[in-house]
C-alpha positions as CSV (number, residue, x, y, z in Angstrom):
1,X,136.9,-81.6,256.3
2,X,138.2,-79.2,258.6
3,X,139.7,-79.9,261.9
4,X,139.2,-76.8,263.7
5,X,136.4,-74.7,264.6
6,X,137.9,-71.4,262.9
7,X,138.4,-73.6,260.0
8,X,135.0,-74.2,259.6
9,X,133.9,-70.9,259.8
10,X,135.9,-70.0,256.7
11,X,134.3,-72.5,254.8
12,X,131.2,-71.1,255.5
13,X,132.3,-67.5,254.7
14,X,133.9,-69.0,251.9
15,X,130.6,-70.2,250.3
16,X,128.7,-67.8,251.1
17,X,130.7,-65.2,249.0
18,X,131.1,-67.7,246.6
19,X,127.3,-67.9,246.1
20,X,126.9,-64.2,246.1
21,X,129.8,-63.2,243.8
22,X,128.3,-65.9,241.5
23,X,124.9,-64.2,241.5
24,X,126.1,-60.8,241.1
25,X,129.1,-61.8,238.2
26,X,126.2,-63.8,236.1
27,X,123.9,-60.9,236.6
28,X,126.2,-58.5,235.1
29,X,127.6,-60.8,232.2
30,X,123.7,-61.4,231.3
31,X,123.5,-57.4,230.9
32,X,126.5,-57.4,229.5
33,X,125.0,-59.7,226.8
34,X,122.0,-58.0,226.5
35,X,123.9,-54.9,226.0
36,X,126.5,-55.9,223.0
37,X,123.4,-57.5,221.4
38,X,121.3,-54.6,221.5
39,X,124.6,-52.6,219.9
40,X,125.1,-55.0,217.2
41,X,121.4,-55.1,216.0
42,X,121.2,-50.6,216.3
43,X,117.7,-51.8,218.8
44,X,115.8,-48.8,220.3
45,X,116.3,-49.6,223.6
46,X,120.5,-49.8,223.2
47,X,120.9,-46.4,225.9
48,X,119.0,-48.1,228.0
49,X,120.9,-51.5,228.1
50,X,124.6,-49.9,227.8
51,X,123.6,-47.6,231.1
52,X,121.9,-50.9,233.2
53,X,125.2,-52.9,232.3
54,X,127.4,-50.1,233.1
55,X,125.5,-49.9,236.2
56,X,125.3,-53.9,237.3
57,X,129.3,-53.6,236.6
58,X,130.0,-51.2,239.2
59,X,127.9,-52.3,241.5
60,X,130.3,-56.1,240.9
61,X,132.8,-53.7,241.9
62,X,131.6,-52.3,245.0
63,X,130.3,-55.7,245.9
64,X,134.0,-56.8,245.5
65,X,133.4,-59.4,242.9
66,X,135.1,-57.7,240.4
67,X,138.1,-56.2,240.2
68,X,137.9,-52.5,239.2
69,X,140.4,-52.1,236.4
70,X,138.5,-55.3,235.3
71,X,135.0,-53.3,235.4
72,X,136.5,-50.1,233.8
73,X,137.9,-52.7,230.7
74,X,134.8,-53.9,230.5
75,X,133.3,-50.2,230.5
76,X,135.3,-49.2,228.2
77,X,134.5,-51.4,225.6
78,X,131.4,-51.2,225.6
79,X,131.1,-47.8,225.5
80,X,133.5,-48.1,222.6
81,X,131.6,-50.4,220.7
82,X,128.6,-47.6,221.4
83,X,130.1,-44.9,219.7
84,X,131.2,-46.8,216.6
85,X,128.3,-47.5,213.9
86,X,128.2,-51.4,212.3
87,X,131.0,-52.1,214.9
């Protein structure tokens, strides 16, 4: 329990990132998901997943949820895992 007003605002600052980065981090790793599946199985729609992950990923970034040499790892695989076949 805080003691001091200040304190208290911080806790609430806290959370509320906390909530956000939360929602924007399990947004992206459900793409993410989504993503590597639709690479695995060769599906159709595989462009179309890779580009809305790559996308949700940097906007984790610019959201400051993710770090950005974190984001550009994860890019990268990805996009590696793209270009092979049966990878």
């Amino acid at each position: 329990m805080p003691n001091h007003k200040s304190a208290e605002k911080r806790d609430r600052q806290r959370d509320k990132r906390r909530l956000r980065n939360r929602l924007v981090v399990g947004r992206m790793r459900t793409a993410v998901k989504k993503a590597r599946t639709a690479l695995e199985q060769n599906a159709p729609e595989r462009d179309k997943l890779l580009k809305s992950a790559v996308s949700l990923i940097d906007k984790a970034v610019t959201k400051g949820a993710l770090k950005r040499n974190t984001a550009s790892r994860y890019i990268s695989r990805l996009v590696k895992r793209a270009g092979q076949p049966n990878a």
